[in-house]
N, C-alpha and C positions, 0 to 999 in steps of 0.2 A: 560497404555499400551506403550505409546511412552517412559517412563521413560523405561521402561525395555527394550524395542527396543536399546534405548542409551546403555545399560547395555550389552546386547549380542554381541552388534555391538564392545566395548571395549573388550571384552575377547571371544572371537570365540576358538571354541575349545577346551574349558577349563569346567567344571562341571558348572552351573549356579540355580538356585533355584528359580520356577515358581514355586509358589502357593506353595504346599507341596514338588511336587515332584520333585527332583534332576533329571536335564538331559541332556544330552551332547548335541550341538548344533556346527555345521560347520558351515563356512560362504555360501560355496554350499548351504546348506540345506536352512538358513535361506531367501538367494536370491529367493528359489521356493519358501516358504512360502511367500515372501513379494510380488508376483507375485496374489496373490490370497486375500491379505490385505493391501489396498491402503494407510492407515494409517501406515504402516509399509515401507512400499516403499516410499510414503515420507518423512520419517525420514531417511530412507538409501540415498537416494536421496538428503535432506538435510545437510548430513554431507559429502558429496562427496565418497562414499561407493559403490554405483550405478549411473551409469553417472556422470554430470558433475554438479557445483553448476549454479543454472541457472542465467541466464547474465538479465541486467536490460530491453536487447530487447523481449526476450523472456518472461518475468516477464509484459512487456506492452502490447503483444499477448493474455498473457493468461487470465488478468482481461479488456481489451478494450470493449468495449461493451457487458461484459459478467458478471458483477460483481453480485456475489450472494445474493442481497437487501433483500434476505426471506430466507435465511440460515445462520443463526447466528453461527455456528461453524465456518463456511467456511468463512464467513468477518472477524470474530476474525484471524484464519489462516492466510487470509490475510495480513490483514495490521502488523501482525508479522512475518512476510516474506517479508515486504517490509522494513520495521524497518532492519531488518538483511543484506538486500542488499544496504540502507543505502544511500546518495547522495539523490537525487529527489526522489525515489521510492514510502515514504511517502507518498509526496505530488500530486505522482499520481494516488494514492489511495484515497485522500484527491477530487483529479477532479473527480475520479470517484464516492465517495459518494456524493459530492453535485449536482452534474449533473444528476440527476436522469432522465431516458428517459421517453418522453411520452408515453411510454407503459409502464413503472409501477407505479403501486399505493403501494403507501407507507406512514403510518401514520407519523404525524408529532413529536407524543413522540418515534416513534422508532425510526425515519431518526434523532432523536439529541440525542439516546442512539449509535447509531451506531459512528456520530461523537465524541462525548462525549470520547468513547472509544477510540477513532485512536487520538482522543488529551492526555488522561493521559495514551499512549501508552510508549512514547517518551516523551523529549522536545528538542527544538528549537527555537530561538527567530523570528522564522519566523512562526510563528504558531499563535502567539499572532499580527502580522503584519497582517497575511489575514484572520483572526480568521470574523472579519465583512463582509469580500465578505463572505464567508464560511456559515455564518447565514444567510447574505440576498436570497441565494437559499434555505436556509430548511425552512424561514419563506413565502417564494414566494412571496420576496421584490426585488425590483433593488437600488443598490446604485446610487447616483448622478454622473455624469461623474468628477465635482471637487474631490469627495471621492475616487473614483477610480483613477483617476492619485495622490492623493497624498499617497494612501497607495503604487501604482506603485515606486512610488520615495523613501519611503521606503525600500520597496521591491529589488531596485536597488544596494543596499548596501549588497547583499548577492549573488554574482554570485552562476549560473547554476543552478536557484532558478524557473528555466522554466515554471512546475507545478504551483506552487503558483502562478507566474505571470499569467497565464491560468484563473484559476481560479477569479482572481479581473477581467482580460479580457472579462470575458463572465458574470460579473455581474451585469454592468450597461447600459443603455441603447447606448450609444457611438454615440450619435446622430449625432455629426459634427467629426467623426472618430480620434478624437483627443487622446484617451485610444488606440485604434490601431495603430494610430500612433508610442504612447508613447512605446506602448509593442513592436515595432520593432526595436527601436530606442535601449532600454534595449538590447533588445537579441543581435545587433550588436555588443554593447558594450562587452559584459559576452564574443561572440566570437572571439571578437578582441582580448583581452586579452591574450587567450590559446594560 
């Protein structure tokens, strides 16, 4: 469906070949139809057609506390829509898979089919960096505070790596705040730079 969405969206106006039958389509028209199939309006939406291509703040709004853990299309959607906006986006897709809230329940072979997937989405050498924090929440392990600062110090070598940094942040126990510390100390850095 979205292939041929792409396909209407490229030639508006012009005869196009759904199923058997030949039929004209205007981009009017198609805008009401896509008002009525979200899968459609998405893809116009996606390619800048209707509205705007949506900005990484509004992309944080939309999955922050809402991410769809029992809707396997819509996490697939996801995390290839964040792959498309590219920078951090990933990897805040990446926080919000392994942070699972205490209100959902979620098996432990789907919570690493779900990662599994958002890792052979993409790559990144920052993936295989906090690939350990990443586990230690789906196996509902905490890393040591030494593991965590030195994957952090890894991690340091990749400005605006925010996410990721997040995510080592919140995976060990950080007893003498020495990981918070660290992770502030990071982020001044990446901003001092810019």
């Amino acid at each position: 469906m979205l292939k041929m969405v792409c396909l209407w969206i490229k030639t508006p106006n012009k005869p196009i070949k759904y199923g058997t039958a030949k039929a004209w389509i205007s981009f009017a028209s198609l805008h009401s139809l896509a008002k009525f199939n979200p899968p459609i309006m998405r893809a116009l939406n996606n390619q800048g057609y209707i509205g705007d291509k949506m900005t990484y703040e509004e992309f944080y709004y939309s999955i922050d506390c809402k991410f769809p853990y029992h809707d396997e299309s819509e996490w697939k959607r996801i995390i290839e829509l964040s792959i498309e906006l590219g920078e951090d986006a990933p990897f805040l897709v990446l926080h919000e898979i392994c942070r699972l809230p205490a209100s959902e329940k979620l098996r432990q072979a789907k919570h690493l089919e779900m990662y599994n997937y958002w890792k052979q989405s993409f790559a990144s050498p920052v993936q295989d960096i906090v690939e350990p924090a990443s586990l230690s929440y789906i196996h509902k392990n905490k890393l040591t505070d030494s593991e965590a600062l030195e994957i952090m110090d890894k991690l340091s070598e990749f400005p605006k790596s925010y996410n990721a940094l997040q995510v080592v942040l919140f995976s060990c126990p950080d007893d003498d705040e020495l990981v918070d510390e660290k992770y502030e100390s990071i982020v001044a850095k990446w901003k001092s730079a810019t």
